[in-house]
ZAMARGU-4260 file (C-alpha; in steps of 0.2 Angstrom, whole numbers, plus 5000, padded with zeros to 4 digits):
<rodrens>
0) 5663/5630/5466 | 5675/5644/5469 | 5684/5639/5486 | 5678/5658/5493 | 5662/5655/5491
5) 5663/5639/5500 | 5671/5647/5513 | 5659/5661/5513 | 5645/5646/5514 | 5653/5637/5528
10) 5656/5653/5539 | 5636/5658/5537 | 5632/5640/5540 | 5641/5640/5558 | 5635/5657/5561
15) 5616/5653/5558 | 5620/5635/5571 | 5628/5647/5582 | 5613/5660/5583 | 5599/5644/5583
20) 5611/5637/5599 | 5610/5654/5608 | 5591/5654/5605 | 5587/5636/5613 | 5599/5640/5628
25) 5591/5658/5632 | 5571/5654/5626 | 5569/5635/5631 | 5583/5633/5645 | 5573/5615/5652
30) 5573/5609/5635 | 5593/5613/5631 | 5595/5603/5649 | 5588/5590/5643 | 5596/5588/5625
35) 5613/5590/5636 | 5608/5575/5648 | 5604/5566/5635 | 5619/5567/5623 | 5630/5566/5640
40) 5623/5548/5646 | 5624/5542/5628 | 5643/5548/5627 | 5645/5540/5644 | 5638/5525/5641
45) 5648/5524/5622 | 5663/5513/5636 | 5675/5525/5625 | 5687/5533/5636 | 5688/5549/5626
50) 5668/5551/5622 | 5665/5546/5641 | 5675/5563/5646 | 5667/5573/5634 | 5650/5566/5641
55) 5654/5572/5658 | 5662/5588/5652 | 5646/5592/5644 | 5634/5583/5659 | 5622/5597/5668
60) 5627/5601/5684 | 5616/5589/5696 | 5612/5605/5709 | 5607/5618/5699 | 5588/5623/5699
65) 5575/5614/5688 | 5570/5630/5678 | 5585/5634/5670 | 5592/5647/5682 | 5588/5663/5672
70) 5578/5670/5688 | 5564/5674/5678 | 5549/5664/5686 | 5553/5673/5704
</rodrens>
């Protein structure tokens, strides 16, 4: 494979993840919440020093609403 058209590939892949991520965290904020508590309290609970800051770096904030904070249920 010609290594511009692996490159070309690789960009299109992270910009098709990069769209699907945007779409979970605007359409199905409680879900992403979720995914993010879970991948932070099995980072966290992984005892290594770096992964347990990256698992509290990515942790949702304990005081924000339960809806996802878009405002759109009021």
């Amino acid at each position: 494979m010609d290594a511009g058209l692996l490159v070309q590939h690789v960009l299109v892949g992270l910009a098709v993840a990069a769209s699907a991520g945007y779409v979970v965290l605007t359409r199905f904020p409680r879900m992403a919440r979720r995914l993010r508590g879970k991948l932070a309290l099995g980072l966290v609970d992984s005892g290594r020093p770096a992964l347990v800051r990256l698992g509290r770096k990515i942790a949702p904030d304990p005081s924000a609403s339960r809806c996802g904070g878009c405002s759109g249920c009021d």
